[in-house]
Residue, then its C-alpha position, 0 to 999 in steps of 0.5 A: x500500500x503507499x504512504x497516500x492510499x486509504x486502507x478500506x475496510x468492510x465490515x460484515x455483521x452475523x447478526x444473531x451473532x452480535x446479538x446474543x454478544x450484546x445481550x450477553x453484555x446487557x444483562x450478564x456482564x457487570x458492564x450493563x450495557x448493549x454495545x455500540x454500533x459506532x463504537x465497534x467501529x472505531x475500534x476496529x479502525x484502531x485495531x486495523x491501523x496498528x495491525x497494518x502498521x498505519x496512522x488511523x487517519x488513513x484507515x475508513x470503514x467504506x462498507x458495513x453489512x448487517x445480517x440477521x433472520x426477519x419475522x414477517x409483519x404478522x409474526x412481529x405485530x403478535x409479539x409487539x415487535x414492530x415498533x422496536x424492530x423500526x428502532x433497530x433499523x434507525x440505529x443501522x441507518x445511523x450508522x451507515x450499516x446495510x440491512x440484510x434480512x431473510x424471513x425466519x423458519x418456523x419450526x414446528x415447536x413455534x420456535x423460530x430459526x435462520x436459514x441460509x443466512x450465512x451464505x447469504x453474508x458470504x455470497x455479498x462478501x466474496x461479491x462485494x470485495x471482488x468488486x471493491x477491493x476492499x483491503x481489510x474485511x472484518x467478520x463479527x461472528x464465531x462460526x467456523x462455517x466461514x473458513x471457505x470465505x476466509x481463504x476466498x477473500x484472501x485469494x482477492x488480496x484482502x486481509x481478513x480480521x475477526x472480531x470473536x467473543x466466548x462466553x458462558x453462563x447460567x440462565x433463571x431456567x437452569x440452562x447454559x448459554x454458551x458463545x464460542x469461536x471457530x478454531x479453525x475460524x481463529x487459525x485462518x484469519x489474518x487478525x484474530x480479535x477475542x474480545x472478552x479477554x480484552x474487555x475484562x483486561x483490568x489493564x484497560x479498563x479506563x480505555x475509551x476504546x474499550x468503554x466506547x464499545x458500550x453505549x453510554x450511562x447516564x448521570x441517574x444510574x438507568x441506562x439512558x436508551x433515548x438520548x443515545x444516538x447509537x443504539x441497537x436495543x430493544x427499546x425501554x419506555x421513557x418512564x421505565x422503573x425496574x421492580x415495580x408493582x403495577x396493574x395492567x390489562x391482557x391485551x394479546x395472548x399466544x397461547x399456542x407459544x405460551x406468551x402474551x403482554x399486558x397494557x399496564x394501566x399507565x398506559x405505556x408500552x406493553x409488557x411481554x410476558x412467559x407462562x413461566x412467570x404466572x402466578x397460581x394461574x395457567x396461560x389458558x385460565x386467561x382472557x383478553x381484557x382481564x386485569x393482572x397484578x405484575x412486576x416490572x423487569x427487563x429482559x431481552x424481549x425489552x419490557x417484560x412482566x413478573x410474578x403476574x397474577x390474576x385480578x379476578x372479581x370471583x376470587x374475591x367474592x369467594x374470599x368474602x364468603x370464605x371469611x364469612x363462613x369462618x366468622x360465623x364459625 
């Protein structure tokens, strides 16, 4: 490369992937905090300029793809998706990131599950460099399904650099949740990047590189969601308080999945709700409309519920008669 040129860099997003690592940092890391779409970037830039021994003026991120699996418009509006997934794409917009979606598979359990999305990130990438000779193509993923596009990248000239996260912990459930990385991915690569060493590493804990992978905390202690202009989350109501006691009003229910989300009586956002978190109650002893006692919490679905149990007027009938009998008594 000479002194003039501008090294260009690609990035390309597995979207499921980046996901569960910002998740992972969300809600299981001390660091409580989704990262940063803006601030990945300037870090790979500064991680890009030292692995190419070059001033990071002369490095430029000219492309950024982002590949992750779509529900249709149906599928979103039943889990009350629709407004936090416009979010989602306002923060790729933001920051110059492609979207690329493929609708989901649903499985016959009603779970969902991405098909061919990685040979989709694969195809553009091979195509993409091919065409734009990029000189640096960053992959952010862990899957080692993605050697045979190392070496084809390599043969166009592009060095290739891998943004990787392991981790592993306990879910409420009693499940392990586990993120790995390829070896063979971290073998072919050019650059290998593990992140969670390097974030952990006390050594840098006051570096602004690393604290601006994470999105911004605000002075009241909550995680400031909307005065953030690079955000990916889910998004949390303005009024938002974690560990509250409210009232609200069934206004969707799944019983086929074993979820709903009830109105609270504040009238903001709705909150998700499992059967798992019904209290003496079971999904298919609730109705549309009917009033419920919760708990506010956050999780990965945004917004969601606790400890709900049902406000029924007949429970309380029988209660009165029940004490009536035992004054009597």
């Amino acid at each position: 490369m000479r002194e003039k040129d501008i090294c260009r860099i690609a990035v390309f997003y597995d979207g499921a992937y980046f996901f569960k690592v910002s998740s992972y940092y969300l809600y299981q890391h001390e660091r409580r905090a989704r990262l940063s779409f803006r601030g990945v970037h300037d870090f790979i830039i500064a991680e890009v300029a030292q692995r190419e021994g070059i001033a990071q003026s002369r490095c430029q991120i000219v492309d950024a793809a982002y590949f992750q699996g779509r529900l249709t418009a149906q599928q979103a509006a039943e889990q009350d998706r629709l407004f936090s997934d416009r979010v989602f794409e306002d923060a790729l917009t933001r920051a110059d990131i492609a979207l690329f979606q493929q609708h989901l598979a649903l499985r016959p359990d009603g779970s969902f599950e991405e098909k061919r999305i990685d040979v989709w990130l694969a195809l553009e990438a091979y195509e993409m460099t091919s065409l734009k000779n990029y000189d640096v193509c960053v992959l952010i993923t862990g899957d080692g399904d993605f050697v045979p596009l190392v070496r084809k990248l390599n043969t166009l000239g592009a060095r290739v650099m891998l943004l990787g996260w392991e981790f592993e912990y306990e879910r409420e459930d009693g499940r392990t949740m586990r993120t790995q990385v390829s070896t063979g991915l971290i073998d072919r690569v050019n650059y290998p990047v593990l992140m969670k060493p390097l974030i952990d590493d006390r050594a840098r804990r006051h570096d602004p590189l690393v604290d601006n992978l994470f999105l911004a905390q605000s002075n009241s202690g909550e995680w400031d969601w909307r005065s953030h202009r690079d955000t990916n989350i889910r998004s949390l109501p303005a009024d938002f308080v974690e560990g509250v006691e409210c009232e609200g009003t069934i206004v969707n229910l799944i019983f086929s999945k074993g979820y709903g989300f009830i109105k609270p009586m504040t009238g903001s956002d709705n909150y998700f709700f499992h059967a798992s978190d019904l209290v003496d109650i079971n999904i298919d002893d609730l109705r549309y409309d009917d009033k419920v006692t919760f708990v506010t919490s956050r999780g990965e679905k945004g917004i969601v519920a606790k400890s709900v149990r049902l406000n029924s007027e007949e429970e309380g009938y029988e209660q009165m008669e029940d004490d009536g009998v035992a004054d009597r008594a």
